[in-house]
PyMOL commands that place a pseudoatom at each C-alpha (Angstrom):
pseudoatom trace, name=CA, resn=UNK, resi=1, chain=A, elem=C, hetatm=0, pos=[-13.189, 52.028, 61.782]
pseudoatom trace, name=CA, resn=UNK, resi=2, chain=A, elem=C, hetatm=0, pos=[-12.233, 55.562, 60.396]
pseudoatom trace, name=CA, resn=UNK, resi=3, chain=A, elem=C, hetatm=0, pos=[-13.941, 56.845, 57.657]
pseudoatom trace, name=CA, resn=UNK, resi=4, chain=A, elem=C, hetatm=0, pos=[-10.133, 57.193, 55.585]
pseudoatom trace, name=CA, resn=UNK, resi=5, chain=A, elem=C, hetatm=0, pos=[-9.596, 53.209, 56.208]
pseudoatom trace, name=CA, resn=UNK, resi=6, chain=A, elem=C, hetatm=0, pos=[-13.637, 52.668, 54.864]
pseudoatom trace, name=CA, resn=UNK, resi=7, chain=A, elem=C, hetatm=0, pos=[-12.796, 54.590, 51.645]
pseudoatom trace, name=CA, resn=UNK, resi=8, chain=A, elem=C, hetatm=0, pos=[-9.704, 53.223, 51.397]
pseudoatom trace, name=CA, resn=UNK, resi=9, chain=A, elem=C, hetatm=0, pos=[-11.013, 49.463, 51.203]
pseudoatom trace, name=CA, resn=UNK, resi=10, chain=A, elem=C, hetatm=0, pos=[-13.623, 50.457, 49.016]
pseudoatom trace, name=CA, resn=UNK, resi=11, chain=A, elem=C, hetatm=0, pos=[-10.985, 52.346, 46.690]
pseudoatom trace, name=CA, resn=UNK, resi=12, chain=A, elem=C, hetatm=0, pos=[-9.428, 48.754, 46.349]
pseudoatom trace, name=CA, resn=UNK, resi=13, chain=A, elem=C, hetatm=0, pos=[-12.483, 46.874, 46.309]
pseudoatom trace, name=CA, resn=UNK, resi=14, chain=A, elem=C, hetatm=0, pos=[-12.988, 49.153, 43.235]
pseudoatom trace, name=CA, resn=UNK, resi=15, chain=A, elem=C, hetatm=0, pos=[-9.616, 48.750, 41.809]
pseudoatom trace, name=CA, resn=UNK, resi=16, chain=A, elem=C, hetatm=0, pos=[-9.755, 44.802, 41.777]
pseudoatom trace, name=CA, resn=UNK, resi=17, chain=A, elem=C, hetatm=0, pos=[-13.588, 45.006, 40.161]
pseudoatom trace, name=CA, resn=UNK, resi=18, chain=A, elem=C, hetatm=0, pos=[-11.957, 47.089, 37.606]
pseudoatom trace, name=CA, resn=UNK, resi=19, chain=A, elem=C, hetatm=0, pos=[-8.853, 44.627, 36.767]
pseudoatom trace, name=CA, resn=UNK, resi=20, chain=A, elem=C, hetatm=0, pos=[-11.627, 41.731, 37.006]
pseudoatom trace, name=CA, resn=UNK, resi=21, chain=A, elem=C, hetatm=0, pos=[-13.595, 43.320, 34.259]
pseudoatom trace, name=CA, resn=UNK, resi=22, chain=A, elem=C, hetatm=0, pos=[-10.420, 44.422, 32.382]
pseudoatom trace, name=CA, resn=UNK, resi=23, chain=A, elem=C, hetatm=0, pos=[-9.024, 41.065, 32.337]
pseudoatom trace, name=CA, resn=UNK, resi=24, chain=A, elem=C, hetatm=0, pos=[-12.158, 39.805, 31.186]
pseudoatom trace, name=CA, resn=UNK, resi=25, chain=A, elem=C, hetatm=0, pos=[-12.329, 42.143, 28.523]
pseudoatom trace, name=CA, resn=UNK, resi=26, chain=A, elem=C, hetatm=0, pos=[-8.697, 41.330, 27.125]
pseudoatom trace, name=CA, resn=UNK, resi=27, chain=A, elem=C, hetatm=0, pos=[-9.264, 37.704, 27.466]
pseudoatom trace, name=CA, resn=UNK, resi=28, chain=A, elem=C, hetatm=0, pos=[-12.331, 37.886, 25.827]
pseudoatom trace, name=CA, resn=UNK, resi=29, chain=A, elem=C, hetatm=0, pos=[-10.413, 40.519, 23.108]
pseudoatom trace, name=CA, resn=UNK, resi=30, chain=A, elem=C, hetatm=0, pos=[-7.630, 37.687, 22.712]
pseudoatom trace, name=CA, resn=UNK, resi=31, chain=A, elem=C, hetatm=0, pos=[-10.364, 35.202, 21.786]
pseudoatom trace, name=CA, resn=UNK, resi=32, chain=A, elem=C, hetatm=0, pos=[-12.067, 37.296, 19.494]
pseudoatom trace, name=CA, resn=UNK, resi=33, chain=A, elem=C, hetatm=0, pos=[-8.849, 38.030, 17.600]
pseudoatom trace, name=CA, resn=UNK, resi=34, chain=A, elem=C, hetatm=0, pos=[-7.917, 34.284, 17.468]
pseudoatom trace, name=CA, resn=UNK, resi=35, chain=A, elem=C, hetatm=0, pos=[-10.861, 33.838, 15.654]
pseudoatom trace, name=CA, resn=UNK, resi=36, chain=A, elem=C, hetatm=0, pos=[-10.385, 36.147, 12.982]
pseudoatom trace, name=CA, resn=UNK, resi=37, chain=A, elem=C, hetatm=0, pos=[-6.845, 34.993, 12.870]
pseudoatom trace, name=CA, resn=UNK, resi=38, chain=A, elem=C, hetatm=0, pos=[-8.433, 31.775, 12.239]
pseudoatom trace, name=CA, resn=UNK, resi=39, chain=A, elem=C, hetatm=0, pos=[-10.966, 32.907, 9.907]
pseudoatom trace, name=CA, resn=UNK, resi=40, chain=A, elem=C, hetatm=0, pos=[-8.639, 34.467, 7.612]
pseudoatom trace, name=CA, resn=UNK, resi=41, chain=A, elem=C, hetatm=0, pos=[-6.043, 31.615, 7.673]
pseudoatom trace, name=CA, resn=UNK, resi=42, chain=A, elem=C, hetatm=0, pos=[-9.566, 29.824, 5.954]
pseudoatom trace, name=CA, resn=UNK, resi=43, chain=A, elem=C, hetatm=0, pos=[-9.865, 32.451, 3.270]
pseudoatom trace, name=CA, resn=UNK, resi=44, chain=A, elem=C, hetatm=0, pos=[-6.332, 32.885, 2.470]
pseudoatom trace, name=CA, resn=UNK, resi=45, chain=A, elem=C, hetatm=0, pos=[-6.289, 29.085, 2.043]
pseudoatom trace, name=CA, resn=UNK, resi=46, chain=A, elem=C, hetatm=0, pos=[-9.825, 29.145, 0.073]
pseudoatom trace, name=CA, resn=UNK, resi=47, chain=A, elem=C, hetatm=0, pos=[-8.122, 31.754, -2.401]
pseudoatom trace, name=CA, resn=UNK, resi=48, chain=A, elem=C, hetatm=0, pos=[-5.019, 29.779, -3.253]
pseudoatom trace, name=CA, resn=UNK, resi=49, chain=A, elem=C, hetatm=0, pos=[-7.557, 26.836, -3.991]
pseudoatom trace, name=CA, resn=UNK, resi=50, chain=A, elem=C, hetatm=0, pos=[-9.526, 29.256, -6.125]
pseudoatom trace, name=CA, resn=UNK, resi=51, chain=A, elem=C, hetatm=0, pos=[-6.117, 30.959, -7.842]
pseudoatom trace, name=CA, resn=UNK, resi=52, chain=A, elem=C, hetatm=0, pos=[-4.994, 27.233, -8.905]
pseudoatom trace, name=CA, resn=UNK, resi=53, chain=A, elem=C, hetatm=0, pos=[-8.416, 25.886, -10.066]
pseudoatom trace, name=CA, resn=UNK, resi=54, chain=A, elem=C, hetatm=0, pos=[-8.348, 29.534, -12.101]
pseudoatom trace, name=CA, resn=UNK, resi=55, chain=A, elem=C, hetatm=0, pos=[-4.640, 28.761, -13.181]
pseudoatom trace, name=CA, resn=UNK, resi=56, chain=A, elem=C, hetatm=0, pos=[-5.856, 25.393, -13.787]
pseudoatom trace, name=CA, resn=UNK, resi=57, chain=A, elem=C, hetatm=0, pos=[-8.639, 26.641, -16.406]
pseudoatom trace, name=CA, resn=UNK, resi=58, chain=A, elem=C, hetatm=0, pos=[-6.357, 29.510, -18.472]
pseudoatom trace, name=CA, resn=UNK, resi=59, chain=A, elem=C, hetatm=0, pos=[-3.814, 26.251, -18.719]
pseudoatom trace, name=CA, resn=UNK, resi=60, chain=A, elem=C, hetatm=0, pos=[-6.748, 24.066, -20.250]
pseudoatom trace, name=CA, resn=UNK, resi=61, chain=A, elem=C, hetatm=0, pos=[-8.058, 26.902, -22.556]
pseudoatom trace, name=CA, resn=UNK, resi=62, chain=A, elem=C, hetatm=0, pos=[-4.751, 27.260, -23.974]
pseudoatom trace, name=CA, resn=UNK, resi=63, chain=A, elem=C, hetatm=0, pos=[-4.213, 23.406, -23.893]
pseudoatom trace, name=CA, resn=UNK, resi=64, chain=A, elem=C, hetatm=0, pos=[-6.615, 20.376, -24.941]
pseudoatom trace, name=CA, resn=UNK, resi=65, chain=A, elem=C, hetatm=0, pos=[-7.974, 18.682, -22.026]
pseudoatom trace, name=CA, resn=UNK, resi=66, chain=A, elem=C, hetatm=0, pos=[-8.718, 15.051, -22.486]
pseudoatom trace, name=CA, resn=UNK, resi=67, chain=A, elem=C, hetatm=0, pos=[-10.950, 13.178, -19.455]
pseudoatom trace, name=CA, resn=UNK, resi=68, chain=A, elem=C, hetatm=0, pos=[-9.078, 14.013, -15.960]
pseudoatom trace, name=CA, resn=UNK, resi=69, chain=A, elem=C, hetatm=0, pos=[-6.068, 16.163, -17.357]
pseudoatom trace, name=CA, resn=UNK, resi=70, chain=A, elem=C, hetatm=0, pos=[-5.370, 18.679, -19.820]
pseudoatom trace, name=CA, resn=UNK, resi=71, chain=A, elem=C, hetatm=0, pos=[-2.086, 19.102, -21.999]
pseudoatom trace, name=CA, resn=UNK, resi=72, chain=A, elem=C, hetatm=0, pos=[0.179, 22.242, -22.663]
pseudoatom trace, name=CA, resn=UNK, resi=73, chain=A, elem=C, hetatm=0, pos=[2.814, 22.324, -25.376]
pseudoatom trace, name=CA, resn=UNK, resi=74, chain=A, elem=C, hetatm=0, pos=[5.913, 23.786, -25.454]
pseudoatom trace, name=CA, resn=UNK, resi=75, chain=A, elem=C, hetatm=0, pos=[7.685, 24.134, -28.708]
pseudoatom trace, name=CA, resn=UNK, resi=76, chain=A, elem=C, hetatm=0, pos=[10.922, 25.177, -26.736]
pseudoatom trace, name=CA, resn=UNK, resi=77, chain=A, elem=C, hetatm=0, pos=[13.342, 22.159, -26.805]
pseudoatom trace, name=CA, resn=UNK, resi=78, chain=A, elem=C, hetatm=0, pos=[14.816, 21.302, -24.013]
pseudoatom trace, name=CA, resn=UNK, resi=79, chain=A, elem=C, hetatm=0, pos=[16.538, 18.320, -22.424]
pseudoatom trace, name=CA, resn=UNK, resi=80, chain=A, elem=C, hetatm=0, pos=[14.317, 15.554, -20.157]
pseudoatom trace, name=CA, resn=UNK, resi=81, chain=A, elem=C, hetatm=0, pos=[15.652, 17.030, -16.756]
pseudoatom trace, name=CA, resn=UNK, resi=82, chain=A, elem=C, hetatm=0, pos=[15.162, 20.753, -17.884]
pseudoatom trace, name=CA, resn=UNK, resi=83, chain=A, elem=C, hetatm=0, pos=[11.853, 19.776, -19.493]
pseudoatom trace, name=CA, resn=UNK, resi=84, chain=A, elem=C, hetatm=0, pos=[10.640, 17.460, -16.416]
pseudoatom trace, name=CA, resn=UNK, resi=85, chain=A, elem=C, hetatm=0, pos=[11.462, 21.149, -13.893]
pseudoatom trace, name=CA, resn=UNK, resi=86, chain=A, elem=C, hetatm=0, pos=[8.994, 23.408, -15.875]
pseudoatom trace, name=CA, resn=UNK, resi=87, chain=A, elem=C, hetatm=0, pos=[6.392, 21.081, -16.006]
pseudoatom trace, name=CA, resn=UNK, resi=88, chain=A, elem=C, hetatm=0, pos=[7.052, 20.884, -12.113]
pseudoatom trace, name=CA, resn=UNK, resi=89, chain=A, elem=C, hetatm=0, pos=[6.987, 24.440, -11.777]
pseudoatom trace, name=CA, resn=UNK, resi=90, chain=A, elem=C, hetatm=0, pos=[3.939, 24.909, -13.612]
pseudoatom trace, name=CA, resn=UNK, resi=91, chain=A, elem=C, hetatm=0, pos=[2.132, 22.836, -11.122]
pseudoatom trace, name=CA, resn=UNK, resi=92, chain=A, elem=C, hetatm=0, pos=[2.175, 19.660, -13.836]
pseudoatom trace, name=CA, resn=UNK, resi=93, chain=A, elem=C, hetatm=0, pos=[3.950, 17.095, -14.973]
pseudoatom trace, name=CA, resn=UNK, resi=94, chain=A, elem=C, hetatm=0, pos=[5.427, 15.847, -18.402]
pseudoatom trace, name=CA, resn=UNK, resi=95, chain=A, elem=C, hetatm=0, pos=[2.678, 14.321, -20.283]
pseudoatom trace, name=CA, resn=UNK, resi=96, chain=A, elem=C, hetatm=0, pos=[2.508, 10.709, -20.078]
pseudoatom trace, name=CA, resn=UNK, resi=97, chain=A, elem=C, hetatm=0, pos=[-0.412, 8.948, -22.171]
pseudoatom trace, name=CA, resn=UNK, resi=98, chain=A, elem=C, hetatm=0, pos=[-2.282, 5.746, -19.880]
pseudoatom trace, name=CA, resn=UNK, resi=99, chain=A, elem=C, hetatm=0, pos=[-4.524, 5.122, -22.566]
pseudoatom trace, name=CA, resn=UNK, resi=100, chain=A, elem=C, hetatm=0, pos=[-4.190, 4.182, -26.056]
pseudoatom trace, name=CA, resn=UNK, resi=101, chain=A, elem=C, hetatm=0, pos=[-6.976, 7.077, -26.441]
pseudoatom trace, name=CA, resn=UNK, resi=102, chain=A, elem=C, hetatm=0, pos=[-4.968, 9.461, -24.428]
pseudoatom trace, name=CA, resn=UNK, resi=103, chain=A, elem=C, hetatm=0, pos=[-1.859, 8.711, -26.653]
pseudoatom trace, name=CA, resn=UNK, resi=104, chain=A, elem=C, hetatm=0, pos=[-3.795, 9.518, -29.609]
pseudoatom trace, name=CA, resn=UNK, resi=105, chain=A, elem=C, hetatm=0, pos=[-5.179, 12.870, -28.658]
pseudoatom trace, name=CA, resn=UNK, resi=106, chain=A, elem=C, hetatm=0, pos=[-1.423, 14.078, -27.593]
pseudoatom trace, name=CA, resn=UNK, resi=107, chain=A, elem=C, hetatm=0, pos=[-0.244, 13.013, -31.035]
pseudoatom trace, name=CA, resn=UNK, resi=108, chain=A, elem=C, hetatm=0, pos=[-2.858, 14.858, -32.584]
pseudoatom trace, name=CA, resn=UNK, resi=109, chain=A, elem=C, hetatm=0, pos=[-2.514, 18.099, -30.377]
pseudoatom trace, name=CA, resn=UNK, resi=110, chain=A, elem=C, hetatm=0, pos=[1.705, 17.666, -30.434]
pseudoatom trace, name=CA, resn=UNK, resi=111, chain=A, elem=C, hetatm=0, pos=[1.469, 17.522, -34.348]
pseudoatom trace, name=CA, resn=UNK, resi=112, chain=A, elem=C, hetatm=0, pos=[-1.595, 20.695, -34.622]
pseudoatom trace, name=CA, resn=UNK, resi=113, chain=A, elem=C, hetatm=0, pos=[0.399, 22.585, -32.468]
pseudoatom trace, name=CA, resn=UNK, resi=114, chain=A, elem=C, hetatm=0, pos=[4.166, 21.767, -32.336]
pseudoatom trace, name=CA, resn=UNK, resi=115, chain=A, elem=C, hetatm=0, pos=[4.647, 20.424, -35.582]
pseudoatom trace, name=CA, resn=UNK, resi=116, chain=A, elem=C, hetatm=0, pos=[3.973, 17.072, -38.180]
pseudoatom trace, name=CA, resn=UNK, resi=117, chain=A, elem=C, hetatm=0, pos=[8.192, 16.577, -37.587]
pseudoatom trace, name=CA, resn=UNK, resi=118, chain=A, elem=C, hetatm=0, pos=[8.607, 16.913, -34.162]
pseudoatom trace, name=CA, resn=UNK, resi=119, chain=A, elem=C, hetatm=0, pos=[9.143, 14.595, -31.001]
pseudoatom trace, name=CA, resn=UNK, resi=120, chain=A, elem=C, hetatm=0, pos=[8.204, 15.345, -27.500]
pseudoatom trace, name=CA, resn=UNK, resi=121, chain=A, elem=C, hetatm=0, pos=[9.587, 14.298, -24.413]
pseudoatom trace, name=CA, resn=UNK, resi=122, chain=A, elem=C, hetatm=0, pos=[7.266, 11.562, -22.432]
pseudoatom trace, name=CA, resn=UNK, resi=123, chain=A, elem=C, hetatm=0, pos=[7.483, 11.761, -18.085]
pseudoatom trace, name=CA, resn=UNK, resi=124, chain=A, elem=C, hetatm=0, pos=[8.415, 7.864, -19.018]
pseudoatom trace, name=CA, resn=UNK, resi=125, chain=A, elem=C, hetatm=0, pos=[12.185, 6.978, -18.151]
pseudoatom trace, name=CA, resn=UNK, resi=126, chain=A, elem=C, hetatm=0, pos=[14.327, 3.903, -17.068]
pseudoatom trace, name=CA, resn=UNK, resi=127, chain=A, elem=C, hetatm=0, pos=[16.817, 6.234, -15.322]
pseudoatom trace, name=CA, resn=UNK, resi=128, chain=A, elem=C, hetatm=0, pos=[16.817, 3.833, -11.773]
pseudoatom trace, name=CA, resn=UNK, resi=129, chain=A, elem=C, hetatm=0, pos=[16.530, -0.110, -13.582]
pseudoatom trace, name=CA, resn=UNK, resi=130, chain=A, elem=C, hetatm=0, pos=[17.697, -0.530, -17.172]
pseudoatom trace, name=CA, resn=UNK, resi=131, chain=A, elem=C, hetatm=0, pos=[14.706, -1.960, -19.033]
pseudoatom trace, name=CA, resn=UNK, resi=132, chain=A, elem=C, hetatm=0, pos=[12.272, -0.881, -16.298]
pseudoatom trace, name=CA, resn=UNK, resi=133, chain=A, elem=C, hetatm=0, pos=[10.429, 1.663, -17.703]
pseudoatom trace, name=CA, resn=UNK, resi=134, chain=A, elem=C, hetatm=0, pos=[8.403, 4.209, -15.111]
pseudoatom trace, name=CA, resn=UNK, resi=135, chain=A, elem=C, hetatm=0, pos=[6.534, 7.836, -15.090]
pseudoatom trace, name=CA, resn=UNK, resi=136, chain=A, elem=C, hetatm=0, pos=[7.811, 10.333, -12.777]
pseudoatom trace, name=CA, resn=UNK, resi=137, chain=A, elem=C, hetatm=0, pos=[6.370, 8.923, -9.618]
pseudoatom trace, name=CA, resn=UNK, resi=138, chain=A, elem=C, hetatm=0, pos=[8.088, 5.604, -9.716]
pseudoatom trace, name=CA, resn=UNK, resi=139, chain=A, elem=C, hetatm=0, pos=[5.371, 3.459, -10.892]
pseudoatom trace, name=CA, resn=UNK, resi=140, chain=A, elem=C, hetatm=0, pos=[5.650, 1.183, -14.125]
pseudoatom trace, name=CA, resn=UNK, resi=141, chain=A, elem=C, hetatm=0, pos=[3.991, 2.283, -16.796]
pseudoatom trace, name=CA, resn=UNK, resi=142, chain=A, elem=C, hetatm=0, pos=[0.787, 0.004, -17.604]
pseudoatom trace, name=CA, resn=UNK, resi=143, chain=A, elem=C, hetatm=0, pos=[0.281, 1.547, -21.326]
pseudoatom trace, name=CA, resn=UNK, resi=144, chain=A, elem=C, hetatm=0, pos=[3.041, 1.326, -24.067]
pseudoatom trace, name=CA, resn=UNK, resi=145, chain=A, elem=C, hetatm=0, pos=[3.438, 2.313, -27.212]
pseudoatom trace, name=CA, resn=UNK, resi=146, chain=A, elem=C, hetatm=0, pos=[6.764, 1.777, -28.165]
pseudoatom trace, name=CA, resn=UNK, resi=147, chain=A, elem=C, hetatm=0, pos=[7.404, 1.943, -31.781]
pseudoatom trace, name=CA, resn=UNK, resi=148, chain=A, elem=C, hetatm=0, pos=[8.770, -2.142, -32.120]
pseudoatom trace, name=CA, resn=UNK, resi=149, chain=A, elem=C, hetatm=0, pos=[7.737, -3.242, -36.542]
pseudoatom trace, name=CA, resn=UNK, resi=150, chain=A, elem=C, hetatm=0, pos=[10.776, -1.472, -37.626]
pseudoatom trace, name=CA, resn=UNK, resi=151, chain=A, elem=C, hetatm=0, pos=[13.350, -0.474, -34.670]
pseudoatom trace, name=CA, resn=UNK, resi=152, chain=A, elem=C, hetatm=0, pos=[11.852, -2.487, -31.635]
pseudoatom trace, name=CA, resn=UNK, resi=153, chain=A, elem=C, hetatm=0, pos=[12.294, 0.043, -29.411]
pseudoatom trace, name=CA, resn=UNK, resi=154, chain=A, elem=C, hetatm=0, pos=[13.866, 0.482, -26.461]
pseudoatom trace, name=CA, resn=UNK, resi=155, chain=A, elem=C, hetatm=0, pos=[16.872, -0.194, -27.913]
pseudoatom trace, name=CA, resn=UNK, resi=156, chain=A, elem=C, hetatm=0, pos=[18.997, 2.548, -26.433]
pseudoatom trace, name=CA, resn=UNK, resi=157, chain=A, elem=C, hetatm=0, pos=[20.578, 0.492, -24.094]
pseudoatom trace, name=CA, resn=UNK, resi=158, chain=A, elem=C, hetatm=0, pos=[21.893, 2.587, -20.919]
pseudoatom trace, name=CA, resn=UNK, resi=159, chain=A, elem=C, hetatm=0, pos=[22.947, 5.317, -23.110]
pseudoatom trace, name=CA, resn=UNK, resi=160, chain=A, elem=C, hetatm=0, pos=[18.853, 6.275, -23.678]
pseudoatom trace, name=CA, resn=UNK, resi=161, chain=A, elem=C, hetatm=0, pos=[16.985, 5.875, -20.919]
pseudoatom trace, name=CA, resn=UNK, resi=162, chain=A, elem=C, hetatm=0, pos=[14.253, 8.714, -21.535]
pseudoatom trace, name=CA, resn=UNK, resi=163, chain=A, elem=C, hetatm=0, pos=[11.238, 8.366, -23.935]
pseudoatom trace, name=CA, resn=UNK, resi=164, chain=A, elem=C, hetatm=0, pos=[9.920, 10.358, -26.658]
pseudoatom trace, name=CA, resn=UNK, resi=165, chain=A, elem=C, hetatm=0, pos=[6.968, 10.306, -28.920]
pseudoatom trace, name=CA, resn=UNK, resi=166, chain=A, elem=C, hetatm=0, pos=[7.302, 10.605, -32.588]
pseudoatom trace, name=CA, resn=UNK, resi=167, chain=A, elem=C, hetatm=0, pos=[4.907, 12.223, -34.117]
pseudoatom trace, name=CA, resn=UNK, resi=168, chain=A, elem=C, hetatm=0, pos=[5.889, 11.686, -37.681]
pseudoatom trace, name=CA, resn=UNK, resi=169, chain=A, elem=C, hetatm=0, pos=[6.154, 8.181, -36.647]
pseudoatom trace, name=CA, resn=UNK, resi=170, chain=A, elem=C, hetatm=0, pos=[2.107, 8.331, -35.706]
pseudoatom trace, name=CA, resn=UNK, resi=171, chain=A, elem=C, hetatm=0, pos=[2.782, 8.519, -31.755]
pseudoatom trace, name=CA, resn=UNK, resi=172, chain=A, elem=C, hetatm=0, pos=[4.734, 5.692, -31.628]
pseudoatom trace, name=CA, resn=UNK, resi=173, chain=A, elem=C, hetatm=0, pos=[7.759, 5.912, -28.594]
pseudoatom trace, name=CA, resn=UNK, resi=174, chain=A, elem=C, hetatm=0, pos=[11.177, 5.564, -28.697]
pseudoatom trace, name=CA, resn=UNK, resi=175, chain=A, elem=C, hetatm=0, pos=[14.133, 5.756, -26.245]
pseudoatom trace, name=CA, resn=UNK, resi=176, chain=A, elem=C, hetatm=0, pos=[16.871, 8.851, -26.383]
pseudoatom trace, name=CA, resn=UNK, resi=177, chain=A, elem=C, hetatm=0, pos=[19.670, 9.731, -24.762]
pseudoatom trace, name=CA, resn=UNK, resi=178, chain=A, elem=C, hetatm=0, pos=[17.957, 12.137, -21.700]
pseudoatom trace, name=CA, resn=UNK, resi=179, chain=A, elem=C, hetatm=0, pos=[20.370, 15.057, -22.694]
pseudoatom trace, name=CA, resn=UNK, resi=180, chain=A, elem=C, hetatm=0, pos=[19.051, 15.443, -26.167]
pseudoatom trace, name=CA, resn=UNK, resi=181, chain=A, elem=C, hetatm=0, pos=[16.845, 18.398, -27.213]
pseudoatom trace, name=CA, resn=UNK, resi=182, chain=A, elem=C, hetatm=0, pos=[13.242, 17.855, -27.489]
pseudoatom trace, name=CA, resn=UNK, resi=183, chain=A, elem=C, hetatm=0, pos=[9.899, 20.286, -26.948]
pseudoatom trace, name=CA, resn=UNK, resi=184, chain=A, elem=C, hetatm=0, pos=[7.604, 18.703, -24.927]
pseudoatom trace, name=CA, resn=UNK, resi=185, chain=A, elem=C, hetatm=0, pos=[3.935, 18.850, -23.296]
pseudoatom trace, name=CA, resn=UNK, resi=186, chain=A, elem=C, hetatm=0, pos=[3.090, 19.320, -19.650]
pseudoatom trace, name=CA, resn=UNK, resi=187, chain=A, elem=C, hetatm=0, pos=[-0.033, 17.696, -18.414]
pseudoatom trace, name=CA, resn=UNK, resi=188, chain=A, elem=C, hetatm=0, pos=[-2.154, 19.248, -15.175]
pseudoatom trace, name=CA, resn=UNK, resi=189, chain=A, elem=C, hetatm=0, pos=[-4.517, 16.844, -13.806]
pseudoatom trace, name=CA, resn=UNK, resi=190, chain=A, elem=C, hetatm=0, pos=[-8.409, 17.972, -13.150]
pseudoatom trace, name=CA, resn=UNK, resi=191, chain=A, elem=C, hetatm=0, pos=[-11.315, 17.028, -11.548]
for i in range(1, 191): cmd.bond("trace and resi %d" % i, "trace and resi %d" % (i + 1))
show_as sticks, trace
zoom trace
């Protein structure tokens, strides 16, 4: 064998070592940037946990929280559907009272804050079955506290098939047409 053809099999003996150990080295490279991909998919998602348990708290501080939620007022009047979206888009819901408790302490934050006169929109409606009264997910409402010594409400009818609380009537509910006006209270639940 000529000393060329030696060199030149070591030359490519050489050349193969050195795409062995660069393919290594970029696999290895692809794996370690996989992992930080990986690792900051976690901390972007631990961050947006943190930004809505922080958006969460200024909504409570400027609310009243009562056990498991707090409440937000908005003085604005607005009609159910329009009232129902910015709850939604404030990461809540319109408030809707499960306790008799719960009922009380939105009647008594509604009438410090909005007004003695006013009425609030409820997330209580019986847009889908007349007479079948439900919150926004569906479900039948367990606690009522429809305002029934005087007007025996709901009375609406299918003309008024969205709630409201009263608060110069003491809390008590009634049924409205869903276009009217009314300001209303968002609720956010917590842990």
């Amino acid at each position: 064998m000529c000393p060329a053809h030696g060199l030149l099999e070591q030359s490519i003996q050489t050349q193969n070592e050195t795409k062995d150990v660069l393919l290594e080295s970029k696999d290895a490279h692809s794996t370690a940037i996989e992992e930080l991909r990986k690792k900051i998919d976690e901390i972007v998602k631990d961050l947006n946990i943190l930004k809505q348990v922080h958006a969460l708290q200024l909504v409570c501080l400027k609310g009243i929280k009562v056990p498991g939620k707090c409440f937000l007022a908005s003085p604005v009047k607005k009609n159910f559907h329009a009232a129902t979206d910015d709850c939604i888009l404030q990461g809540g819901s319109l408030s809707t009272p499960v306790t008799g408790n719960e009922n009380y302490q939105l009647y008594v934050y509604v009438h410090e804050t909005i007004g003695p006169m006013e009425q609030i929109w409820l997330g209580i409606n019986d847009l889908l079955k007349e007479g079948e009264w439900v919150d926004i997910t569906g479900s039948r409402i367990r606690f009522q506290n429809w305002e029934t010594e005087v007007t025996r409400q709901p009375v609406g009818g299918r003309s008024q098939n969205c709630a409201f609380m009263s608060i110069i009537d003491s809390g008590k509910w009634f049924d409205a047409n869903c276009r009217a006006e009314k300001a209303f209270v968002c609720e956010f639940n917590i842990v």
